[in-house]
N, CA and C atoms as a LAMMPS dump frame, in Angstrom:
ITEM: TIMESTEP
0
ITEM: NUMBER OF ATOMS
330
ITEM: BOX BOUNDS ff ff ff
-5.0000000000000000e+02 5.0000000000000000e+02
-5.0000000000000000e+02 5.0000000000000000e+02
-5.0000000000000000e+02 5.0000000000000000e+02
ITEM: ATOMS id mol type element x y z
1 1 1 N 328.837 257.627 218.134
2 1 2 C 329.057 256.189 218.039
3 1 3 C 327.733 255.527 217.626
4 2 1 N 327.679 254.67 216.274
5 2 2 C 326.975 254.179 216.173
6 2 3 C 326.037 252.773 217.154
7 3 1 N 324.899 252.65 216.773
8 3 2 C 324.268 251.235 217.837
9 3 3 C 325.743 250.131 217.403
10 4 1 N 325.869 249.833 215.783
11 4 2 C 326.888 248.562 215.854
12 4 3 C 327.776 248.989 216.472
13 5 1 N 328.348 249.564 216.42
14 5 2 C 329.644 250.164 217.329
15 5 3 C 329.746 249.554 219.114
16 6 1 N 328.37 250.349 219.446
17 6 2 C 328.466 250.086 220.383
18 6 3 C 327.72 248.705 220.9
19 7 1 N 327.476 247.612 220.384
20 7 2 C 327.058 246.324 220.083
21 7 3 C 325.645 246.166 220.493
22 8 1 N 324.792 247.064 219.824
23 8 2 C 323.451 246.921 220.896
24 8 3 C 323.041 246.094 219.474
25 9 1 N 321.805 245.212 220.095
26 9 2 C 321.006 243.898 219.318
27 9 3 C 319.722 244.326 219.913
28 10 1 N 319.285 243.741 218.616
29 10 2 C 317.811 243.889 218.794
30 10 3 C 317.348 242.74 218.266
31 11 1 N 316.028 242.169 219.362
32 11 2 C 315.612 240.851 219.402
33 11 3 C 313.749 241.008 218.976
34 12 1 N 313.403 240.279 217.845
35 12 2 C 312.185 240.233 217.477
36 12 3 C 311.826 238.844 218.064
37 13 1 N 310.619 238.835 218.488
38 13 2 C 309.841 237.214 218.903
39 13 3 C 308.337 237.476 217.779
40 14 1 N 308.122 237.01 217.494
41 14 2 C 306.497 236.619 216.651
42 14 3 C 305.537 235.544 217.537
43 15 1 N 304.202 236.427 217.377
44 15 2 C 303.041 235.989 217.879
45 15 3 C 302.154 236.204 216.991
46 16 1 N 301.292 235.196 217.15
47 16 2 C 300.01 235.141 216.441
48 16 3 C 298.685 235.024 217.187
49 17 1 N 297.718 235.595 217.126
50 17 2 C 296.637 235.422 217.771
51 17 3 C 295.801 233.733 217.024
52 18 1 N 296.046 232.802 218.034
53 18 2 C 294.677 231.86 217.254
54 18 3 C 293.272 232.098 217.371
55 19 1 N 292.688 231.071 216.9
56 19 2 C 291.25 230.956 217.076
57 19 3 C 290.692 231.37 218.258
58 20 1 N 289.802 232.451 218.27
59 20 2 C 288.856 232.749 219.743
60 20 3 C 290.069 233.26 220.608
61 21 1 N 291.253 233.571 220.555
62 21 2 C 292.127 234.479 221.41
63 21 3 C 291.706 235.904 220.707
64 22 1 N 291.703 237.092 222.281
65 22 2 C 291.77 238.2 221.429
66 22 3 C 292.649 239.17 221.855
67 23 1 N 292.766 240.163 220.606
68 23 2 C 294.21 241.273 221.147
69 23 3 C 294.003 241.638 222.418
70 24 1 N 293.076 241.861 223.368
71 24 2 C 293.18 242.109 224.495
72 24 3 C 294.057 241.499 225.693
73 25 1 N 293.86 240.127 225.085
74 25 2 C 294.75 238.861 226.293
75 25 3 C 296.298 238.945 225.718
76 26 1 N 296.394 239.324 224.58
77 26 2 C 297.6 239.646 223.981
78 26 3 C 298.119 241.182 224.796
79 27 1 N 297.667 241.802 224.812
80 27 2 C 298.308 242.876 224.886
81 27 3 C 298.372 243.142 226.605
82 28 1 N 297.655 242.111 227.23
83 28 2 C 297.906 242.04 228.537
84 28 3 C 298.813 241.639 228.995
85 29 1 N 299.019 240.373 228.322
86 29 2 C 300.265 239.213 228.678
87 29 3 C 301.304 240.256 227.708
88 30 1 N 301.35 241.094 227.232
89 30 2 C 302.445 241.691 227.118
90 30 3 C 302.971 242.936 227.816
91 31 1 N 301.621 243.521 228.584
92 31 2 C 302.808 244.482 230.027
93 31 3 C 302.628 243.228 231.408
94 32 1 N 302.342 242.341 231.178
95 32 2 C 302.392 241.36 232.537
96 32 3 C 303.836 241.199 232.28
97 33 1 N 304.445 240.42 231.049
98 33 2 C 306.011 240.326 230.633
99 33 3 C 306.528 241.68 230.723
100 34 1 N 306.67 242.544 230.363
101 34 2 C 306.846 243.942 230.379
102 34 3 C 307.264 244.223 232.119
103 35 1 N 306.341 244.396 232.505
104 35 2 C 306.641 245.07 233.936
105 35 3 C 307.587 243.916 234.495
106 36 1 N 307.087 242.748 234.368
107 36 2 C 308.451 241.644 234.826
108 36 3 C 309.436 241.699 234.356
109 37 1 N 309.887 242.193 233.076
110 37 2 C 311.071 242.477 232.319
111 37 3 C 311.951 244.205 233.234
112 38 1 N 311.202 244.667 233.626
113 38 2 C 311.75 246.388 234.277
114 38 3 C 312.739 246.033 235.018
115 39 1 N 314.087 246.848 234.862
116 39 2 C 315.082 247.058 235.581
117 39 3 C 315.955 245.896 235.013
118 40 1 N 315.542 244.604 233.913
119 40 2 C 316.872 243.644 233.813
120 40 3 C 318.25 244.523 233.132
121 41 1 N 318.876 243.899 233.777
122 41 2 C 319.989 244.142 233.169
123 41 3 C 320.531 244.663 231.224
124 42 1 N 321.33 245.58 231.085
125 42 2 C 321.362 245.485 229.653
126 42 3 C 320.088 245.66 228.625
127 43 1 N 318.532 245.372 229.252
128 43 2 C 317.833 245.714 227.878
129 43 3 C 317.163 247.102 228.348
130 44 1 N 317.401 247.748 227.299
131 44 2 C 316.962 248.934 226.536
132 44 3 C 315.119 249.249 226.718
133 45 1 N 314.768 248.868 226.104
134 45 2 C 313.175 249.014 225.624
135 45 3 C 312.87 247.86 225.098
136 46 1 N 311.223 247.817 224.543
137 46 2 C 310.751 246.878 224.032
138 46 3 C 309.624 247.407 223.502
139 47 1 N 308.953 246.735 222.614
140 47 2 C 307.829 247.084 221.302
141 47 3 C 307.125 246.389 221.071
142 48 1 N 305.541 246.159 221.035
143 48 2 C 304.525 245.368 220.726
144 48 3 C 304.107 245.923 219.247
145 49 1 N 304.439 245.236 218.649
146 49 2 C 304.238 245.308 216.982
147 49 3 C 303.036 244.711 216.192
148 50 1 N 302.62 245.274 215.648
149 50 2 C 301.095 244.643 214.804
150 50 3 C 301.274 244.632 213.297
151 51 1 N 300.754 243.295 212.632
152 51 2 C 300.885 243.397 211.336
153 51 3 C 300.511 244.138 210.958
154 52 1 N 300.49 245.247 209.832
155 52 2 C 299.681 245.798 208.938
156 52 3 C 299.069 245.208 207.749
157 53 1 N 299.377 244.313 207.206
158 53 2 C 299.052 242.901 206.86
159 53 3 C 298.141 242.15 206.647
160 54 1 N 298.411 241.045 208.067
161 54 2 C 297.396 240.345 208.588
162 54 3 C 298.165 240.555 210.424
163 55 1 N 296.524 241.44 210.479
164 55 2 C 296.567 241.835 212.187
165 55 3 C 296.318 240.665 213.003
166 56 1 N 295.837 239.565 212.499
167 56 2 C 296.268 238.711 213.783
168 56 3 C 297.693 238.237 214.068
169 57 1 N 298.699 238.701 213.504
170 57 2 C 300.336 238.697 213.49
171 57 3 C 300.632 239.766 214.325
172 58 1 N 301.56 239.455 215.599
173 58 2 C 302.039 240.508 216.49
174 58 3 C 303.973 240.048 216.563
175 59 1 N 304.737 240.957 216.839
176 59 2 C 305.941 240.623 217.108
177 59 3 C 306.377 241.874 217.993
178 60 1 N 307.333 241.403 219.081
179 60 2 C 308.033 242.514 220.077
180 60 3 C 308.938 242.379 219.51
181 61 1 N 309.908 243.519 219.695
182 61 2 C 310.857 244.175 219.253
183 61 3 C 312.066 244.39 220.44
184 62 1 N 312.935 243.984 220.635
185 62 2 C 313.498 244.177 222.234
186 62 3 C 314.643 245.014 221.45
187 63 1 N 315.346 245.796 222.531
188 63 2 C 316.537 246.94 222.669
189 63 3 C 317.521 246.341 223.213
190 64 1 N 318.806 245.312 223.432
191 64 2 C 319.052 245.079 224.08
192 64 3 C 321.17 245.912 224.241
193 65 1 N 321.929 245.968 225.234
194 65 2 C 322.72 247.22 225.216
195 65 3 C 323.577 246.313 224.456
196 66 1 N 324.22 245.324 224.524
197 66 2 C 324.801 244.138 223.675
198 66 3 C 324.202 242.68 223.744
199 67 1 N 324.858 242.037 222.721
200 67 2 C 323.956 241.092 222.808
201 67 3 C 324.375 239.457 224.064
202 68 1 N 325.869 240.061 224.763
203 68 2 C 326.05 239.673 226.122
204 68 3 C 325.299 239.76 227.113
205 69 1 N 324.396 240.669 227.376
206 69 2 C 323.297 241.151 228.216
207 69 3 C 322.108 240.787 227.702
208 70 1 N 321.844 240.537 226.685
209 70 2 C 320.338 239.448 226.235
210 70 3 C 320.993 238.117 226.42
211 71 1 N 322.391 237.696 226.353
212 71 2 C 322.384 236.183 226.227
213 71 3 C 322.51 236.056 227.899
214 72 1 N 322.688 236.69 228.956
215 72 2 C 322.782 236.534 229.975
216 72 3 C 321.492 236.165 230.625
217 73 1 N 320.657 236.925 230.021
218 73 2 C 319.185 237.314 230.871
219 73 3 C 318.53 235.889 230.187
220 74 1 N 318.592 235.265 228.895
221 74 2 C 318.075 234.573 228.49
222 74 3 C 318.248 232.789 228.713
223 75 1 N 319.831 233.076 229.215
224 75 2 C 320.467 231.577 230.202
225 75 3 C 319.728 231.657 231.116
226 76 1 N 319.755 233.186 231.845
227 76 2 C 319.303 233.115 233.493
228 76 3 C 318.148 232.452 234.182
229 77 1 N 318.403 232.161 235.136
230 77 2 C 316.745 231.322 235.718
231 77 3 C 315.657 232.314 236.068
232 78 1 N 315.619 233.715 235.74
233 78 2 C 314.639 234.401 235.443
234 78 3 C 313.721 234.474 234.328
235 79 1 N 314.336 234.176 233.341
236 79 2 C 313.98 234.348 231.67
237 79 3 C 312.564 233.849 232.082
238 80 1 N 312.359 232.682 232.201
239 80 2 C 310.846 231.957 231.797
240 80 3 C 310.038 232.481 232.595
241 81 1 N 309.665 232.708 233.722
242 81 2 C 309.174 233.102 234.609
243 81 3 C 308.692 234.658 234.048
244 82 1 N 309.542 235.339 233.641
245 82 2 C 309.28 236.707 232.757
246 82 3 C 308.085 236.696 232.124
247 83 1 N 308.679 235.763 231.287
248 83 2 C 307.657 235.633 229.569
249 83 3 C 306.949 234.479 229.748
250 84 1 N 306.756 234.11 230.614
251 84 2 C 305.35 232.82 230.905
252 84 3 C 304.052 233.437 230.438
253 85 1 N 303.591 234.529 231.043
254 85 2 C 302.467 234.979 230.572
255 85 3 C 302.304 235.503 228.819
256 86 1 N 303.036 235.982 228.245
257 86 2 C 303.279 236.318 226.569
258 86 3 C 303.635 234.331 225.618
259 87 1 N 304.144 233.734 226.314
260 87 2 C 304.544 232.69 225.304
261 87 3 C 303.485 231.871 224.53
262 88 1 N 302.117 231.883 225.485
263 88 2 C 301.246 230.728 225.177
264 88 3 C 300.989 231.744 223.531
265 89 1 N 301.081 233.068 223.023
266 89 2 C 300.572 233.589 221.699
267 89 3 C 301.576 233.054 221.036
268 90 1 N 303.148 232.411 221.131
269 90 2 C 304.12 232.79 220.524
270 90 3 C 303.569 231.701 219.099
271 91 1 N 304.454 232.214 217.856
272 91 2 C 303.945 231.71 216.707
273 91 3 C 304.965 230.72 216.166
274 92 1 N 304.625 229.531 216.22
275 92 2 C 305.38 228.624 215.66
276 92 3 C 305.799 228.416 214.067
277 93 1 N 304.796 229.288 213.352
278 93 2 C 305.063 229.891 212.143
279 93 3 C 305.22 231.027 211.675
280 94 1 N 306.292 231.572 211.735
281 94 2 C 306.19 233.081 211.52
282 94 3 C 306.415 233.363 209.677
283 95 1 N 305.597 234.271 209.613
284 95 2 C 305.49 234.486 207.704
285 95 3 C 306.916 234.303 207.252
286 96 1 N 306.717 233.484 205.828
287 96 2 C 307.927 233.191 205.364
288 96 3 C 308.155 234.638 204.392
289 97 1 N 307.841 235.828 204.252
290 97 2 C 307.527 236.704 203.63
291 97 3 C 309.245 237.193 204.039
292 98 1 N 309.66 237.957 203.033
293 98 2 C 311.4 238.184 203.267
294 98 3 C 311.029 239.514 204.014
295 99 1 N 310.05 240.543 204.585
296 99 2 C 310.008 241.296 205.048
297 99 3 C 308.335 241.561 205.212
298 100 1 N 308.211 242.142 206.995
299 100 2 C 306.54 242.504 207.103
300 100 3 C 306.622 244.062 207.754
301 101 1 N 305.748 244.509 207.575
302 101 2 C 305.609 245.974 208.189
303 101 3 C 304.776 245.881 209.298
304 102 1 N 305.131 246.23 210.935
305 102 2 C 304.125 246.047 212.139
306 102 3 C 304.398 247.918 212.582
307 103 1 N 302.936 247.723 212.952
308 103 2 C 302.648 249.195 213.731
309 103 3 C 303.079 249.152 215.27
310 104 1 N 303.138 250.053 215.589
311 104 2 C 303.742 250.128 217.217
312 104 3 C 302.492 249.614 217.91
313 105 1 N 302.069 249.135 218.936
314 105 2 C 300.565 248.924 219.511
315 105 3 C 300.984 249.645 221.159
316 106 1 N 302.439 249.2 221.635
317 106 2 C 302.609 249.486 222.905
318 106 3 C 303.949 249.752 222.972
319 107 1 N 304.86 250.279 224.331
320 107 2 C 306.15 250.008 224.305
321 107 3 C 306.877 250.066 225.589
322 108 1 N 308.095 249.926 226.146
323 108 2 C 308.734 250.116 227.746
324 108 3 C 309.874 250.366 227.191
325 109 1 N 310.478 251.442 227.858
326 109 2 C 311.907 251.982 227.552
327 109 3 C 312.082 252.249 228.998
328 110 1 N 313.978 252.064 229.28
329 110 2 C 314.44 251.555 230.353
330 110 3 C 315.114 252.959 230.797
């Protein structure tokens, strides 16, 4: 049985490092979200992605088992509290480029 088959979604978020932030505080605030994310419901894994590009561009990659179980977790009054520590990188512009290539940097599988 294929993933569509079996309705699994996969959720990208984009981050950017600004000025004087460095991958370190990035990649912290992403197992701080990470380990707060362990055991939810329905998601799979997750992926800290790096431009190959332009490396100050990061995006996670989420696994989720359908996309009922990401829309659950993402109503829920857990969600923010999760990803409080990862949001302050999140990128309000993500490349208008029709496709980018990111390297793995980190990952959590469930």
């Amino acid at each position: 049985m294929s993933a569509a088959e079996r309705g699994a979604v996969r959720v990208v978020l984009y981050f950017r490092l600004a000025e004087g932030q460095d991958v370190d505080e990035l990649v912290q605030a992403y197992h701080e979200s990470s380990k707060a994310l362990q055991g939810t419901p329905g998601m799979l894994r997750n992926e800290l992605l790096r431009s190959s590009q332009e490396p100050a561009r990061f995006a996670v990659l989420s696994e989720w088992r359908d996309r009922h179980a990401f829309q659950e977790w993402e109503n829920g009054a857990r969600h923010k509290g999760q990803t409080a520590s990862i949001r302050r990188f999140a990128d309000p512009h993500p490349s208008g480029a029709p496709f980018a290539i990111y390297d793995v940097v980190e990952y959590y599988a469930s």
